[in-house]
N, CA, C and O of each residue as an XYZ file, in Angstrom:
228
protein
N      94.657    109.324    114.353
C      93.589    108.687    115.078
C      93.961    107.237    115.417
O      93.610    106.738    116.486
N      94.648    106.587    114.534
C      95.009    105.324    114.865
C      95.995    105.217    116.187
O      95.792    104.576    117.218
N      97.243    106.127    115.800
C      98.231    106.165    116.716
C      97.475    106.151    118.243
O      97.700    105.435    119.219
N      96.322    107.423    118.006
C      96.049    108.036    119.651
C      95.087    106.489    120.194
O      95.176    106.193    121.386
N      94.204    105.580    119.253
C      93.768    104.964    119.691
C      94.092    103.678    120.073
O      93.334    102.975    120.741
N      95.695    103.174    119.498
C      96.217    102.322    120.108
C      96.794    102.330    121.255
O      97.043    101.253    121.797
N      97.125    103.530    121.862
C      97.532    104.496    123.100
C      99.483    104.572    122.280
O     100.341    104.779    123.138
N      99.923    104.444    121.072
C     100.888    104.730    121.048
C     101.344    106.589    120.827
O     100.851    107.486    120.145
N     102.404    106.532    121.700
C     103.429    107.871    121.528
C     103.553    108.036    120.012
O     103.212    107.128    119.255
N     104.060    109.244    119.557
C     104.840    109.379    117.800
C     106.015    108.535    118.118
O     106.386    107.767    117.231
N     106.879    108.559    119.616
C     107.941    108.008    119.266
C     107.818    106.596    119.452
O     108.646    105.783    119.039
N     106.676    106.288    120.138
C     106.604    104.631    120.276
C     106.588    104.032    118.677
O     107.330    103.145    118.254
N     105.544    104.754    117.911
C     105.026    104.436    116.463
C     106.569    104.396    115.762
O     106.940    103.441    115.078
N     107.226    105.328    115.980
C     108.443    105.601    115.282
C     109.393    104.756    115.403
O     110.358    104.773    114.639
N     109.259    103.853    116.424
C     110.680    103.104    116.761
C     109.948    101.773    116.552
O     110.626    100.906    117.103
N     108.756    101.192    115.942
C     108.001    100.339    115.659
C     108.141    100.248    114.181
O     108.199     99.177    113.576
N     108.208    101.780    113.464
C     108.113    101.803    112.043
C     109.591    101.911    111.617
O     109.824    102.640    110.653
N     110.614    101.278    112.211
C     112.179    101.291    111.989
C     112.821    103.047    112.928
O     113.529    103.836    112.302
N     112.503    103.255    114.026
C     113.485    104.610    114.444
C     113.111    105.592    113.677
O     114.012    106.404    113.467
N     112.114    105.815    113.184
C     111.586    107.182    112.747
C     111.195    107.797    113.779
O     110.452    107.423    114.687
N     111.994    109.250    113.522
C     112.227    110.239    114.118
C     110.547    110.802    114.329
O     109.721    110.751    113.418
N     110.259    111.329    115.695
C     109.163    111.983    116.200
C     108.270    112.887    115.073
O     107.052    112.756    114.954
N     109.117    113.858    114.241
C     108.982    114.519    113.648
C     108.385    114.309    112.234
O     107.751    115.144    111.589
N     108.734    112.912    111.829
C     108.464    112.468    110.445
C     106.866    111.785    110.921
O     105.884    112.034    110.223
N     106.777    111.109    111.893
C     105.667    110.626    112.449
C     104.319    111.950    112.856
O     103.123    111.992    112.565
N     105.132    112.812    113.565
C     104.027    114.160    113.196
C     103.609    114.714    111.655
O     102.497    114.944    111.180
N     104.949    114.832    111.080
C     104.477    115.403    109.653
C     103.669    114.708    108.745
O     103.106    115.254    107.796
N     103.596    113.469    109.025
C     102.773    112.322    108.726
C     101.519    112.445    109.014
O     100.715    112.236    108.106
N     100.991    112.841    110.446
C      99.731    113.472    110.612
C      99.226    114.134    110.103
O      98.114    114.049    109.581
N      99.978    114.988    110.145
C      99.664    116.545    109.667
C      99.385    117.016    108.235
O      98.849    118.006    107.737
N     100.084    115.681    107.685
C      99.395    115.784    106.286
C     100.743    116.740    105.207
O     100.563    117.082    104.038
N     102.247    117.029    106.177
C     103.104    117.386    105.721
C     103.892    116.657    104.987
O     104.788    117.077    104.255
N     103.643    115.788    105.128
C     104.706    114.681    104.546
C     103.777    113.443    103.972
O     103.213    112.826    104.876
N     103.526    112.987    102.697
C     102.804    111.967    102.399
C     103.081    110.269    102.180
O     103.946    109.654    101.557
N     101.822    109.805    103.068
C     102.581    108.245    103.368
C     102.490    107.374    101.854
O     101.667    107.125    100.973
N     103.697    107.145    102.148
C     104.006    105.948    100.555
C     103.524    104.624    100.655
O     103.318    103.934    101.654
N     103.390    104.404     99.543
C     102.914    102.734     99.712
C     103.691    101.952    100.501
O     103.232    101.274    101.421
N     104.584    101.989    100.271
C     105.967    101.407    101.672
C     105.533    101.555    102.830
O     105.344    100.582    103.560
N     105.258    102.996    103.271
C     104.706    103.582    104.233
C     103.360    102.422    104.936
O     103.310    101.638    105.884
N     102.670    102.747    104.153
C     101.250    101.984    104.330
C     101.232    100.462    104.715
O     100.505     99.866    105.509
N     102.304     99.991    103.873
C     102.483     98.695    104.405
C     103.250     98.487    105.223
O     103.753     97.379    105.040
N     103.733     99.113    106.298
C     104.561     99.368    107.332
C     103.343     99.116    108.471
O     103.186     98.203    109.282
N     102.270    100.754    108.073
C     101.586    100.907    109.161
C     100.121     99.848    109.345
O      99.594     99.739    110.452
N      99.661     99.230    108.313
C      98.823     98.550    108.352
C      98.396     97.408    109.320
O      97.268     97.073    109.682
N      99.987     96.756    109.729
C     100.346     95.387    110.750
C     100.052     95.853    111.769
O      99.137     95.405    112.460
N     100.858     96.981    112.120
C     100.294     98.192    113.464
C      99.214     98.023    114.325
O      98.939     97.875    115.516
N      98.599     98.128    112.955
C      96.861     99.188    113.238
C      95.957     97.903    112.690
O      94.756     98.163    112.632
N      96.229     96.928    112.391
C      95.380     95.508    111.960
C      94.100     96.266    110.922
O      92.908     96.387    111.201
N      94.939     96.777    109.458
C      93.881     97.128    109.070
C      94.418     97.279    107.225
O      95.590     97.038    106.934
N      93.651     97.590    106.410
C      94.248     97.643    104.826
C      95.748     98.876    104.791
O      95.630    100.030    105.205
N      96.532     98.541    104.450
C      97.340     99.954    103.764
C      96.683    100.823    102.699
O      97.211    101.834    102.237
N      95.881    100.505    102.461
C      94.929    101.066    101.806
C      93.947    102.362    102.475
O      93.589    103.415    101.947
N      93.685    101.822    103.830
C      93.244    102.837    105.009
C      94.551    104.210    104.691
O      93.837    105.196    104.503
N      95.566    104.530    104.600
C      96.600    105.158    104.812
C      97.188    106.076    103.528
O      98.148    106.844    103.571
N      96.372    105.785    102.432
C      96.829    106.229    101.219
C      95.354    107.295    100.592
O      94.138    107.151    100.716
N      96.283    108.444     99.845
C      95.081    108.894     99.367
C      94.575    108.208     98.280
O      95.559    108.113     97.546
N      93.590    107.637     97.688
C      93.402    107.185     96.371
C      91.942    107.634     95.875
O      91.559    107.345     94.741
């Protein structure tokens, strides 16, 4: 939801979050792959919002 509402692509997000591949950025959605705290504080600057938004807790 964030991605679609900043108008970014997976691959725009991906090459923002260091060249991550399309695929890791989908599985990320999808709930296949779970975002790490690393992760979170990657995407937070992004999306102007907690890494905390991004984590299950």
């Amino acid at each position: 939801m964030y991605r679609e509402n900043a108008g970014l692509t997976q691959e725009a997000l991906g090459k923002i979050l260091g060249d991550l591949p399309k695929q890791h950025i989908s599985n990320m959605k999808n709930n296949h792959r779970k975002i790490t705290l690393e992760m979170a504080k990657k995407l937070a600057p992004v999306f102007n919002t907690s890494p905390v938004r991004f984590l299950d807790l």
